[in-house]
TORFI-585953 format. One record per residue (C-alpha): residue in one letter; x, z, y. Coordinates in steps of 0.001 Angstrom, whole numbers, plus 500000, padded with zeros to 6 digits. Example, Ala and Ser with C-alpha at 12.3 -4.5 7.8 and 13.67 -1.06 7.14 Angstrom:
<atoms>
A512300507800495500;S513670507140498940;
</atoms>
This chain:
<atoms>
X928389833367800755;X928464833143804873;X931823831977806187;X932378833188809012;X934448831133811262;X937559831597813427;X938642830573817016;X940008827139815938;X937655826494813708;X934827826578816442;X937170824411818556;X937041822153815656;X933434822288814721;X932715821776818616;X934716818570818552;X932438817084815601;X929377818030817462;X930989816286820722;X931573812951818807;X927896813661817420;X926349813997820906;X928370810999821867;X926768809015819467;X923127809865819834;X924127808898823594;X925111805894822072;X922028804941820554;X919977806045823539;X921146802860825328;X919228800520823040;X916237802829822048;X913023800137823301;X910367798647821987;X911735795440819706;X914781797093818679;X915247797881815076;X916252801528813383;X918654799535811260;X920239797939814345;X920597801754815428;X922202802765812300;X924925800122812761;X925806800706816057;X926187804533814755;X928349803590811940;X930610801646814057;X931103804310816742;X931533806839814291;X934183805280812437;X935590803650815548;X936223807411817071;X938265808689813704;X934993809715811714;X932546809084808933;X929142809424808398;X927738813177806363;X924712811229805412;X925885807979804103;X925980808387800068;X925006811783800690;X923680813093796908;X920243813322796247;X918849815170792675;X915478813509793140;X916641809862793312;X919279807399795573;X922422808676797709;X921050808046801436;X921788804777802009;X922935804434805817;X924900806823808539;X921868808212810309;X918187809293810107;X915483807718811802;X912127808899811722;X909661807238813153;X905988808844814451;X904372811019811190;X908194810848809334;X909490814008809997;X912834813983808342;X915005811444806387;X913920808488807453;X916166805336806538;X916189803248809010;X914873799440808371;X914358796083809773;X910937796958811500;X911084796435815044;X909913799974817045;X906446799420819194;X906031800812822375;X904418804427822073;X906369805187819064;X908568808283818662;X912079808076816445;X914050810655815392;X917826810069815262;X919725812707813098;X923018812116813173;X926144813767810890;X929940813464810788;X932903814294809270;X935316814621811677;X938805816140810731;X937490818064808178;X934746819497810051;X931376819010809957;X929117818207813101;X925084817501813195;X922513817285815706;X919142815464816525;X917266814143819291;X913534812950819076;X913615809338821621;X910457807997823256;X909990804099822582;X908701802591825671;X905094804356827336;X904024807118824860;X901170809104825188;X901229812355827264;X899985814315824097;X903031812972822155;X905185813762825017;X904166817372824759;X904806817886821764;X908520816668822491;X908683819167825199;X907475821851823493;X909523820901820369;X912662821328822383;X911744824378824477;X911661825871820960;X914783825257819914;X916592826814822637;X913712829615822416;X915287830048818855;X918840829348820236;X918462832505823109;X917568834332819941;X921493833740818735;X922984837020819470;X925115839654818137;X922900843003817337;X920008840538816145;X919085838919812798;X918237835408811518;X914597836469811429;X914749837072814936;X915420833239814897;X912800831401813405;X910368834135815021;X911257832789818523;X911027829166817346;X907620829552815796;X905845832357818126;X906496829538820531;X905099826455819516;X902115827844817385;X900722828986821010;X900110824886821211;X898324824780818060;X901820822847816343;X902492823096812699;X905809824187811656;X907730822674808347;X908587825038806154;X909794823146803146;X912726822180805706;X915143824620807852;X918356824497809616;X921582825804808060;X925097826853808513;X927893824496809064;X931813824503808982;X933445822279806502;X930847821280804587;X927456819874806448;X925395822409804488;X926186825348804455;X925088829423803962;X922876830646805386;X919416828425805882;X917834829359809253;X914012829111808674;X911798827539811992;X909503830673811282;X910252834434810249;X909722838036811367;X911643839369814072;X914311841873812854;X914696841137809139;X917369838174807778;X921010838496807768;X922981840314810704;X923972837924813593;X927896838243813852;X930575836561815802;X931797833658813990;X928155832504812847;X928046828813813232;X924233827300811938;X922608824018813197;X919145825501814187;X916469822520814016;X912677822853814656;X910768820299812596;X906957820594814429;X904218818401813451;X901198817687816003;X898648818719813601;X899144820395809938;X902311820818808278;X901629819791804821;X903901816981804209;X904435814421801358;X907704812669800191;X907911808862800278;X908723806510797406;X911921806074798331;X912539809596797841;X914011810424801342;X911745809681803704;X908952812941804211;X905664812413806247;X902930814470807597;X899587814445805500;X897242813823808182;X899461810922809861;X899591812730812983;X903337812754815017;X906369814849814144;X909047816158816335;X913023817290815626;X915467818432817671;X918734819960816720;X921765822115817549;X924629822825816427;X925780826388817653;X928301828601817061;X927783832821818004;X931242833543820121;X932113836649822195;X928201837871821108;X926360835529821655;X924665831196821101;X927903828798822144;X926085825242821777;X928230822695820384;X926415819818820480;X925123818640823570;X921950816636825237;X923369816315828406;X924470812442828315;X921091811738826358;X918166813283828684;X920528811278831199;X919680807732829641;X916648808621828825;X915663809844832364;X917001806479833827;X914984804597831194;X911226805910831990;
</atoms>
């Protein structure tokens, strides 16, 4: 069942995905080569908890094996989702994705940012770009009078044109009280089918996009999920709510594309 959600609830689902933004800010500060995801995940926990909060990933359930042991995701190069962070130090060129969750008042934020670590390669930088451009392709697409189709359409009309594989096995969702939510929002679809778009919709909307194929395989760990050919993996992510007709984003980059510009 979609929950639509009120006024104050927004307001309250807007100040999760502040505290969210603020944190992948956070870690944006100490993203270079050298510095370990696990270091990352601490400072995360800290701030989180710090700032009233707790982590949506930390013990989160999983059928196929161990609750997720630590308060964010990050994936690193060809891991496209779920990685748990560890004590092996990040090399220059390398990509990480930080996907970050909290519970913050009894409402739910989420978001993700894909960092570069150091010099990385102009194809791998591309593929950031493009990643991104897609999710506020599919983000535009957020509108009263559309559907969910309409969506995933945008987000994968766009970055196919580059020859970019897009996960299927994974999709963005709606959010509120719980992290997960109905309904999932697909990164690929046909324009004008899905669910109406109404006021009240609130979905994280987050392109997973691989540089080559999207076949994927889960790690031993049972978390952790890779491309097949070893080739890199993008993920951004928003958390959005559809107010007054149309995308209100609820998360924000701002304070993170401003590190990282003064970085490179």
């Amino acid at each position: 069942m979609i929950y639509l959600k009120t006024e104050d609830e927004i307001e309250m689902l807007r100040k999760a995905n502040l505290l969210v933004a603020a944190t992948l800010a956070e870690i944006a500060k100490i993203v270079q080569p050298g510095v370990t995801t696990r270091k990352m995940d601490t400072l995360a926990e800290h701030f989180i908890r710090d700032n009233g909060a707790v982590s949506t990933l930390k013990g989160c359930h999983n059928p196929f094996g161990p609750a997720f042991p630590a308060s964010i995701c990050t994936s690193v190069n060809d891991t496209i989702v779920h990685g748990i962070p560890d004590d092996q130090p990040l090399q220059n060129g390398d990509i990480v994705s930080v996907d970050c969750g909290v519970l913050l008042e009894g409402f739910c934020g989420d978001s993700c940012y894909t960092f570069c670590v150091g010099e990385v390669k102009a194809e791998i930088k591309k593929l950031l770009s493009v990643t991104k451009e897609s999710l506020y392709k599919g983000i535009e697409k957020a509108i009263v009078g559309n559907r969910l189709g309409d969506i995933g359409h945008a987000v994968q009309h766009h970055v196919q044109q580059y020859g970019y594989g897009v996960v299927r096995q994974y999709t963005g969702h709606g959010i509120g009280k719980q992290m997960h939510e109905a309904p999932m929002a697909p990164n690929y679809g046909t324009a004008g089918t899905g669910i109406a778009i109404s006021n009240g919709l609130c979905i994280a909307i987050e392109p997973m996009i691989t540089e080559g194929g999207p076949s994927l395989y889960l790690l031993p760990d049972r978390w952790g999920v890779k491309t097949r050919d070893g080739k890199c993996a993008a993920h951004f992510e928003h958390t959005i709510a559809v107010h007054h007709g149309k995308a209100e984003i609820l998360s924000s980059f701002e304070d993170v594309e401003q590190i990282e510009r003064t970085k490179h």
